[in-house]
Structures are given as C-alpha cells and as structure tokens.
VOGU-3710 file (C-alpha; in Angstrom, 3 decimals, decimal comma):
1> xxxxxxxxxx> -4,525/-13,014/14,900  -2,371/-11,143/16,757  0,034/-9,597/13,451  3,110/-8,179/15,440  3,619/-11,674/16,505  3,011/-13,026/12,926  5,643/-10,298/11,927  7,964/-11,743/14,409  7,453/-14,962/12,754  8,797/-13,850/10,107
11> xxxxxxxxxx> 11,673/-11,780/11,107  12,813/-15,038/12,572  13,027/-16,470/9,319  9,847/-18,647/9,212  7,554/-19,023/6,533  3,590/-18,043/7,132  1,037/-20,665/6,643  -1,238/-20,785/3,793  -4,328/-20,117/6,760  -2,365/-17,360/8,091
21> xxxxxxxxxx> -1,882/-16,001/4,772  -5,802/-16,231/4,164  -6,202/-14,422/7,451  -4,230/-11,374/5,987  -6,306/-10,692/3,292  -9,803/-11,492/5,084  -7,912/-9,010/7,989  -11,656/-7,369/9,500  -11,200/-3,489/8,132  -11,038/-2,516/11,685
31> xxxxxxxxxx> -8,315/-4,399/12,319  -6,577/-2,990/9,364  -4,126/-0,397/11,268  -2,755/-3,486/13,673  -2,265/-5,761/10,206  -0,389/-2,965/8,781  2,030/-1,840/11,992  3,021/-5,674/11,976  4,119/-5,114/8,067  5,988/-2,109/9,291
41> xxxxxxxxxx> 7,796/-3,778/11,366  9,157/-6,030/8,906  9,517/-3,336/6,602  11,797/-1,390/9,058  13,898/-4,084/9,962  15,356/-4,254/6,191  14,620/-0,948/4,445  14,657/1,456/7,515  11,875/4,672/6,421  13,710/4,790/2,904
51> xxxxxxxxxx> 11,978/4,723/-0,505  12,823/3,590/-3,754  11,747/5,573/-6,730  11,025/4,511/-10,037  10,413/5,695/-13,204  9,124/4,759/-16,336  9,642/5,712/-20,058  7,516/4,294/-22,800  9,593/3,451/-25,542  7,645/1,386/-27,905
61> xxxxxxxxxx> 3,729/1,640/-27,490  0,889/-0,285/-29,015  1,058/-2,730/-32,245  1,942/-5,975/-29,668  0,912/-9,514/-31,193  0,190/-10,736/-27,651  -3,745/-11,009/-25,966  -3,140/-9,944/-22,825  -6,556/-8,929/-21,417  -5,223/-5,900/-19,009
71> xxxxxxxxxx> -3,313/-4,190/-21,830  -4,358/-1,361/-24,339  -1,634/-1,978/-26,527  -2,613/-5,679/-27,169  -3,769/-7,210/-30,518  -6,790/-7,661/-28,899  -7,251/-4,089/-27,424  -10,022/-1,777/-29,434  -8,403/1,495/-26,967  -7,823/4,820/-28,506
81> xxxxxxxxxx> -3,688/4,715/-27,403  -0,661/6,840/-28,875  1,398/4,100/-31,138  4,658/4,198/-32,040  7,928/2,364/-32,882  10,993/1,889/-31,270  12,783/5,236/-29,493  15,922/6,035/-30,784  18,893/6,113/-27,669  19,013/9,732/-27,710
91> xxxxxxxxxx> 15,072/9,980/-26,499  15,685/7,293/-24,042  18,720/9,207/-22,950  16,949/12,358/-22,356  13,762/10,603/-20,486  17,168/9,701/-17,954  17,767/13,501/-17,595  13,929/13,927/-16,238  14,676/11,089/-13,983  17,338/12,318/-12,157
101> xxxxxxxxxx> 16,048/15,862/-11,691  13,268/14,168/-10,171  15,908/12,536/-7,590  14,548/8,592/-9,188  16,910/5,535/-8,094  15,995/3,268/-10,770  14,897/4,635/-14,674  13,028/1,921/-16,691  13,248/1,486/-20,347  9,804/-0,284/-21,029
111> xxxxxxxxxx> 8,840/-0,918/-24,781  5,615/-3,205/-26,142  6,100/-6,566/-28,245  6,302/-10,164/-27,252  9,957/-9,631/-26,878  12,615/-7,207/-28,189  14,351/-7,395/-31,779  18,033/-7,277/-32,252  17,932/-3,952/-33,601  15,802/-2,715/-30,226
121> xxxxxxxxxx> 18,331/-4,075/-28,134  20,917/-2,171/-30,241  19,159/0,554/-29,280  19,039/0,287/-25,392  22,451/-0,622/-25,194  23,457/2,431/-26,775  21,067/4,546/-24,545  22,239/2,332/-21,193  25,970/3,019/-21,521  25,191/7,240/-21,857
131> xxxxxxxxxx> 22,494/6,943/-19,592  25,728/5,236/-16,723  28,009/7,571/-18,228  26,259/10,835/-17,567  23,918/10,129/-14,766  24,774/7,449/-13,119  21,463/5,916/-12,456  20,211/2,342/-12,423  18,319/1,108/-15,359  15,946/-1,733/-15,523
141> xxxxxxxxxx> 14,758/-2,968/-18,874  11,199/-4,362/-19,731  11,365/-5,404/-23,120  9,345/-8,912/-22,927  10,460/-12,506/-23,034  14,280/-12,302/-23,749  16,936/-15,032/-25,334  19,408/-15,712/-23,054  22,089/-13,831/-25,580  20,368/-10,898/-25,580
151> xxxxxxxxxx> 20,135/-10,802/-21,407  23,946/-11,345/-21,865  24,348/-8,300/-23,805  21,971/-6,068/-21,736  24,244/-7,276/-18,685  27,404/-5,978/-20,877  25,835/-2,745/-21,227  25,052/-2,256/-17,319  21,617/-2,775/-17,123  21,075/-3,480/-13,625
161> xxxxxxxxxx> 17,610/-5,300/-13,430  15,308/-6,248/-15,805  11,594/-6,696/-15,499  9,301/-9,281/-16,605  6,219/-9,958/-14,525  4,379/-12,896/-13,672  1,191/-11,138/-13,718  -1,131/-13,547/-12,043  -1,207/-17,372/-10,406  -0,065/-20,176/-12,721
171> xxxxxxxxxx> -4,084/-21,068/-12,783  -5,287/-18,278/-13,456  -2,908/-17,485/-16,343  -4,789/-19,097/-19,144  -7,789/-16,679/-18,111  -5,605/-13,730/-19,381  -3,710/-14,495/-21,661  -3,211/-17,444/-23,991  -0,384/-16,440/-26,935  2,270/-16,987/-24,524
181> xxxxxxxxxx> 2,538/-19,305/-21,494  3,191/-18,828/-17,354  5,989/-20,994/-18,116  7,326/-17,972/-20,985  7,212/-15,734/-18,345  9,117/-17,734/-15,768  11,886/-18,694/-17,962  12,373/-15,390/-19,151  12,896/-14,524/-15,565  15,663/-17,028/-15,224
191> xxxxxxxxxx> 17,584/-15,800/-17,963  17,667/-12,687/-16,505  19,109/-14,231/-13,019  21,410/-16,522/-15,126  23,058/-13,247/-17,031  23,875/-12,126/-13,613  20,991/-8,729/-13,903  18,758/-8,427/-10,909  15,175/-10,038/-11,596  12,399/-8,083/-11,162
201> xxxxxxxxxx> 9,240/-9,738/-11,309  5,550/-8,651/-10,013  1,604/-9,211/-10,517  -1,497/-7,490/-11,312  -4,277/-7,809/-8,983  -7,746/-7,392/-9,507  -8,028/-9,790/-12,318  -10,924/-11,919/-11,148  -8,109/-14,302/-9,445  -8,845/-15,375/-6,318
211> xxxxxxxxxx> -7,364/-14,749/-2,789  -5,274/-18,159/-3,503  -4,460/-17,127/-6,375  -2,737/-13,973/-4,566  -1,058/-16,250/-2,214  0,379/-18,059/-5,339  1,769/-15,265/-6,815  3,117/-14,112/-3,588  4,844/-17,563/-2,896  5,535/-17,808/-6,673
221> xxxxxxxxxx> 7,560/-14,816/-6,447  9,302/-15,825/-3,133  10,853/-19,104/-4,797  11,699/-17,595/-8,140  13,525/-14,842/-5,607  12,679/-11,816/-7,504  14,788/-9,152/-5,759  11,884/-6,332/-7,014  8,299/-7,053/-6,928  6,175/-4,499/-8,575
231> xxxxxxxxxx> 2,596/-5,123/-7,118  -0,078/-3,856/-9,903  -3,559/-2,848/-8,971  -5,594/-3,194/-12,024  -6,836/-0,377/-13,553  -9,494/-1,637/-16,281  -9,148/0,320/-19,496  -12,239/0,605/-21,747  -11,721/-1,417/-25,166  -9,736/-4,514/-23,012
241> xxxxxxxxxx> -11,214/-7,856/-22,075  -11,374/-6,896/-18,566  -13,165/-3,484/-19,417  -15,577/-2,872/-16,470  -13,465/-4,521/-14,161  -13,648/-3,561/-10,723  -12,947/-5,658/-8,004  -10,586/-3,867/-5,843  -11,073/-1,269/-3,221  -8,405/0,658/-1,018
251> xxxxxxxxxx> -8,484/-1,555/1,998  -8,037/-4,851/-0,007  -5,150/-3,643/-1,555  -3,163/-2,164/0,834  -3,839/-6,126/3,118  -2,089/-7,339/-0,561  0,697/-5,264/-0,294  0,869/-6,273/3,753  0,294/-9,770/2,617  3,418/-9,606/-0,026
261> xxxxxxxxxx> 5,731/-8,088/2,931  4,807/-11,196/4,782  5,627/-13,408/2,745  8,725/-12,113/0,652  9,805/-10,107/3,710  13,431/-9,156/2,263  12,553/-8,130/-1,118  11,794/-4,481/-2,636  8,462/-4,488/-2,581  6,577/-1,154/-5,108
271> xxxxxxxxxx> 3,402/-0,195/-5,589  2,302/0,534/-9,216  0,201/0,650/-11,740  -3,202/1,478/-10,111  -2,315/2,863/-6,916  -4,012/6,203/-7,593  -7,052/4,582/-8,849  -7,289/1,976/-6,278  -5,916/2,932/-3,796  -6,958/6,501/-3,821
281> xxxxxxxxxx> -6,495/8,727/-0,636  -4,954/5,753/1,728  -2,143/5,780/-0,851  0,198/6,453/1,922  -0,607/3,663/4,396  0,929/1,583/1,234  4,265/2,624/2,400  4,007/1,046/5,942  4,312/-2,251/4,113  6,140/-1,321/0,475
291> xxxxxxxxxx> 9,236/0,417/0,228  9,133/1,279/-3,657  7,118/3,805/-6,011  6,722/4,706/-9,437  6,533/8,724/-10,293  4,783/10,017/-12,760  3,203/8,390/-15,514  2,861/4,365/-16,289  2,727/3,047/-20,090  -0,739/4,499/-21,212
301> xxxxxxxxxx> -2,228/5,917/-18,146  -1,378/8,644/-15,872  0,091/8,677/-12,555  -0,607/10,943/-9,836  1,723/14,133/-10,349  5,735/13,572/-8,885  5,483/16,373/-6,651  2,384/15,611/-5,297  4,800/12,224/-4,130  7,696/13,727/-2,973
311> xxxxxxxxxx> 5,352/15,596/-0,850  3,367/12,518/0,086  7,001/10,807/1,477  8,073/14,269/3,187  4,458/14,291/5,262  5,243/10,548/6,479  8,848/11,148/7,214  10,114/8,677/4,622  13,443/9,303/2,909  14,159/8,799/-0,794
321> xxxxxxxx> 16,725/6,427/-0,951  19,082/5,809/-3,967  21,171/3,299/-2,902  22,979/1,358/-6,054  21,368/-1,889/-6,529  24,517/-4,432/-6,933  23,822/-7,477/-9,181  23,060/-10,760/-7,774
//
C-alpha cells in the first residue's frame, strides 16, 4: 500500500475500502512512519500544525446505575474512587479559571449518571453562562443520555458541544454494557445535532472488539457526522469487568488514530483517555494524525502533567489553536 496515495484518495473526497481500511491497522510496524506521513497529510490539509486542547472537570463521580464494564464509577465497579454529588456552578466556574490559564480551547463539564436531572442541568446552565461571560471559552457538556428539552436548554445557555460517545461497534455493544442500548447512545447524539450544539461523539479501544469492529466505529462515527471524535485507549482499572485488560500497545494505537483520519478526514480528531498508558513515549507521533488533546487529568485517572504537553507541542512545532467552534 502505498499511503500518500491512499491519503490522496481521500483528500479527493473518496471513501476508503473496508480492505484498505484492514490494511491500516495490519500496517507492518516498519512501515509505520510512511502510514503515518500519509495521515499528516490529510491532517494538514484541514487543521494546518494547530492543536485543540481540552479539558476536563469531574463534576459528579461514582454512584452511576449503569454496567458499563470500562468504568470505575459503575454499579458494577468494586474500585476504591472519590464519590460525590453534583458540583455546585461556582466549582464548575472556577475549574474554567484553571482552564484558561492553561491556554484550553474547549472546558468540559463531565458528571456520572445515566443521564442528568433537572436540577443538574440547573446547575450547568448557571455555571455555562459565567463561565461565557468571564472567560469566554467553549464548553462541552457530558452529562449522559439527554431529553431533547434539556439539549434545548443547554443550547440556550451556550453550550457549544456536547459529548456522548459511542464507545464501541454496534456488535460489540452488548459485550459492555447491557442497562442501556447502542441505539441510547445514538439517539442521544441526535438530539444534540437537532438542538443545534455540536456533537461530539468517540470510542474506546482496547475492549476485546475486533479490528472490524474499529472500522465500525470509525464509519459509525463518519455517518452520524460527529464534528469531535475523542478516540479512547482503554486503560483497565482494577475492580471493572475488563480488569486485566490489555490488548493495546503504542504502535496499534497510533495506526487507530491514522485509521480514524482516514476515514473521517474533516473531523477533530483527540486523543484521550489512555494515551499516556498506551501510548507511552510515541505519544507525539499521535499528533501527525489527531489534531486534539486532553490536559491534565481524565474522570478517575491521571493524565500526564499539562506542562509536560505544552512542551510536548512546542518540541514538534505544533501551535495551540483556540479557534471558536461555531454551531452546526
């Protein structure tokens, strides 16, 4: 496979094959750098060297009903995790202060629970409109499967996105979680694009799926047209069902990430939960294909230090970018 001319492909609007998208992720290692330059160039041709940053603040953690095998603060989960209820605005408010001394694009309210309450989306609203008043930074709220009146009140606020990932392939769903369905997820995410807030929607790989299954997701993602696509490298937590995990190494993931550029070439593609773990010191070849990172910590595990980032993106001559994102 000769990849810059896959990447042209692309660039010239056509869709990859399923057998080239197998031939991505069984890329031979030593072909790895050639698989990856090809990414770039798709990469480059929408996003430039600019980088997204994200950040995260935990604002509900532990007690959720749901199963979901990846999570420490599932029913289900037996992990030794900080629980707590809902923040009130103020905390959320000052979690945006840390954010934008840290020069991050995009903050993201995150909070536990099938979906969010009335009263917790009281609560965000109130934080959202200080958080746009003061500091001007785009929010994205993950607060589980939504009604569609609550998405329409977010929107009001001036949330701009709001996250709810597919996690894994429509077959492999069932394997992972059973108290809600694929099809929960995928509505949700249409609500979202129906209130006029930018979807974000991503996976978590490294779930026993198979490399199908990571083509699914991919293509999943492509037709639901998920403007942000956090891809998730699992990190196995001790006292989940998928304790012990450990499928992943640094090379597979970073053909995912090329593999995800491919085929949602357009799209803000961020590397996430896991990276540190997973992908470990070739963290930085990531960026060749993604144009998005978190800083600093995720829900219950820690990320790798911010300015040991900002450093990482000076080094490779990337450039933080905080463009607005406009709603869809």
């Amino acid at each position: 496979m000769i990849w810059n001319t896959l990447a042209k492909k692309v660039l010239s609007g056509e869709e990859i094959t399923n057998e080239e998208a197998l031939d991505i992720l069984n890329c031979p290692d030593e072909d790895l750098l050639l698989l990856l330059h090809g990414a770039y160039q798709i990469r480059k041709h929408y996003y430039g060297n600019l980088v997204k940053l994200n950040m995260i603040i935990n604002t509900k953690s532990g007690a959720c009903p749901e199963n979901c095998g990846y999570c420490s603060q599932s029913i289900v989960s037996t992990a030794p995790i900080e629980t707590y209820r809902m923040m009130d605005s103020k905390e959320m408010v000052k979690g945006a202060e840390t954010a934008y001394n840290l020069n991050v694009g995009t903050y993201c309210i995150v909070a536990s629970g099938r979906g969010p309450t009335n009263r917790d989306v009281d609560k965000v609203v109130e934080a959202v409109k200080e958080i746009k008043d003061t500091y001007g930074l785009k929010v994205c709220a993950c607060l589980g499967i939504l009604k569609p009146e609550q998405a329409e009140r977010l929107k009001e606020a001036g949330v701009d996105r709001y996250n709810h990932n597919l996690n894994t392939s429509a077959r492999n769903h069932e394997n992972i979680t059973t108290s809600h369905s694929y099809d929960d997820r995928v509505n949700t995410v249409n609500i979202v694009k129906e209130s006029g807030i930018s979807p974000c929607s991503g996976v978590i790989v490294g779930m026993r799926e198979t490399k199908q299954d990571v083509i699914d997701m991919a293509r999943s993602l492509n037709i639901l047209d998920a403007d942000s696509i956090p891809v998730n490298f699992l990190h196995a937590i001790d006292g989940t069902p998928l304790e012990g995990t450990d499928e992943l190494d640094p090379r597979y993931c970073l053909k995912i990430l090329a593999l995800f550029r491919y085929i949602n070439p357009t799209k803000e593609i961020r590397i996430s939960g896991g990276r540190e773990v997973n992908l470990r010191s070739l963290q930085p070849l990531g960026l060749y294909a993604a144009n998005s990172i978190f800083v600093g910590d995720y829900l219950t595990t820690r990320g790798q230090e911010s300015t040991a980032d900002h450093k990482m993106l000076e080094d490779m001559g990337f450039k933080i970018d905080r463009t607005p994102v406009m709603a869809p």
